[in-house]
C-alpha positions as MATLAB code, in Angstrom:
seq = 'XXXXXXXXXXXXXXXXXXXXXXXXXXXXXXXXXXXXXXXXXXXXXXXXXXXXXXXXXXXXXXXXXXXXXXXXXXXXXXXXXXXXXXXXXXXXXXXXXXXXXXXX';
ca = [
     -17.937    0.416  -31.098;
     -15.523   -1.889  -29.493;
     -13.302    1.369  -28.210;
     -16.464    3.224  -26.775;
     -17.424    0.185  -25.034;
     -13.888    0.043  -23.310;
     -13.289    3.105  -22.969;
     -17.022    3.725  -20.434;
     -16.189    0.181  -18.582;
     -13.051    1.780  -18.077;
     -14.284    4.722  -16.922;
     -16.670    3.275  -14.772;
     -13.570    1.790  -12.653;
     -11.672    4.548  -12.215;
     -13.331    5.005   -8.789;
     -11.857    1.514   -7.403;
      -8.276    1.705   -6.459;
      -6.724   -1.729   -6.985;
      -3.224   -2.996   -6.909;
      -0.480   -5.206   -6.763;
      -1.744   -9.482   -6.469;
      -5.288   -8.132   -6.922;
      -4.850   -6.751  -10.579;
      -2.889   -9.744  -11.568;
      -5.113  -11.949  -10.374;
      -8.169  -10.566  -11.659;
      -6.358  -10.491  -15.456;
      -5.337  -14.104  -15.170;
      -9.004  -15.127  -14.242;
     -10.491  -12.910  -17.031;
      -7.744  -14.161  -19.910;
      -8.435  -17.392  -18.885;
     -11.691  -16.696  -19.803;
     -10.801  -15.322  -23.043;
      -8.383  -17.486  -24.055;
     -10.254  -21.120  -22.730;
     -10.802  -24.214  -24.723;
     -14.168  -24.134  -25.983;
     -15.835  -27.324  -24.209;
     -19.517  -28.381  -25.253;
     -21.411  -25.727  -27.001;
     -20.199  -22.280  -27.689;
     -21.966  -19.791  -25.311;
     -23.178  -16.475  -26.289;
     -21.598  -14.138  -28.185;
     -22.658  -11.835  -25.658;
     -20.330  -13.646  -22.849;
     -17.764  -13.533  -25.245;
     -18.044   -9.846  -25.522;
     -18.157   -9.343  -22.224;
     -15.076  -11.946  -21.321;
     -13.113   -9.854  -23.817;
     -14.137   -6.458  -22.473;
     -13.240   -7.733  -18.697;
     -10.029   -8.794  -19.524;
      -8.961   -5.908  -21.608;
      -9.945   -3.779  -19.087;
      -7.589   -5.598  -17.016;
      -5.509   -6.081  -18.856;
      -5.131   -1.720  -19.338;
      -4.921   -1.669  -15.413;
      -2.507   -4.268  -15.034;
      -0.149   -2.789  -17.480;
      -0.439    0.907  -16.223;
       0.035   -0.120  -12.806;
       3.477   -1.521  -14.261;
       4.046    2.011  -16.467;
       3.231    0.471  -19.576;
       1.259    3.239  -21.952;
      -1.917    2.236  -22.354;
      -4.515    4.171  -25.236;
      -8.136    2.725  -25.220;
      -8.565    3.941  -28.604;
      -5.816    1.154  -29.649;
      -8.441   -1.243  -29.322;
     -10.012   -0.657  -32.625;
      -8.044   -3.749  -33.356;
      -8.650   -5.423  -30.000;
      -6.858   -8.664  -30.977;
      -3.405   -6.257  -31.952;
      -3.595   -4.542  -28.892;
      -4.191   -7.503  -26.463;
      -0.969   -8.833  -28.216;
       1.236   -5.687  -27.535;
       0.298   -4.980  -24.169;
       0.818   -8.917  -23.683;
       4.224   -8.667  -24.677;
       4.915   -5.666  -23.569;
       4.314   -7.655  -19.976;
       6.335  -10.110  -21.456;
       9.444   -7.987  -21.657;
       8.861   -6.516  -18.736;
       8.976  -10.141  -16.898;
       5.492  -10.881  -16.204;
       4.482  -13.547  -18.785;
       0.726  -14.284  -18.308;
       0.518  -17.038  -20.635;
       2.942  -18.569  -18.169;
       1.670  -17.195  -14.835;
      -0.755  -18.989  -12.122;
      -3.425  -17.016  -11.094;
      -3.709  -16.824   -7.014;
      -6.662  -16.117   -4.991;
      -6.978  -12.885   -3.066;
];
């Protein structure tokens, strides 16, 4: 379910051209997101979902706008795949765990 839900979010962006600061940005934001410190309640598991969808699909943009292969149906193990494409960033000098998101 998880792949088919990717997969038509990330087909529904194919129309917007975005590069460079802007796709970096936007990932940062969204694995912030992901990735926060749980403060107060949780929220829903619906915001989750939807945190985790936004950043993969950022995350797939980010990382073929740096020529890193990218296959939405890798994401039957979402957690896996966010790690490899992570490091594959990683290696490829852009470590996001490290990196300050900017505003554009």
């Amino acid at each position: 379910m998880y792949v088919e839900l990717l997969s038509s979010v990330l087909a529904d962006q194919m129309d917007r051209a975005v590069t460079g600061d802007v796709l970096l940005a936007r990932a940062l934001d969204c694995r912030a997101r992901v990735y926060r410190d749980p403060v107060g309640p949780q929220g829903s598991v619906h915001q989750e979902l939807a945190d985790q969808v936004a950043y993969d699909s950022a995350l797939v943009h980010l990382c073929e706008a740096r020529g890193i292969h990218v296959d939405p149906q890798r994401f039957a193990r979402p957690g896996a795949e966010r790690a490899r494409l992570e490091g594959a960033l990683t290696r490829g000098g852009l470590d996001l765990s490290h990196a300050h998101p900017k505003r554009v």
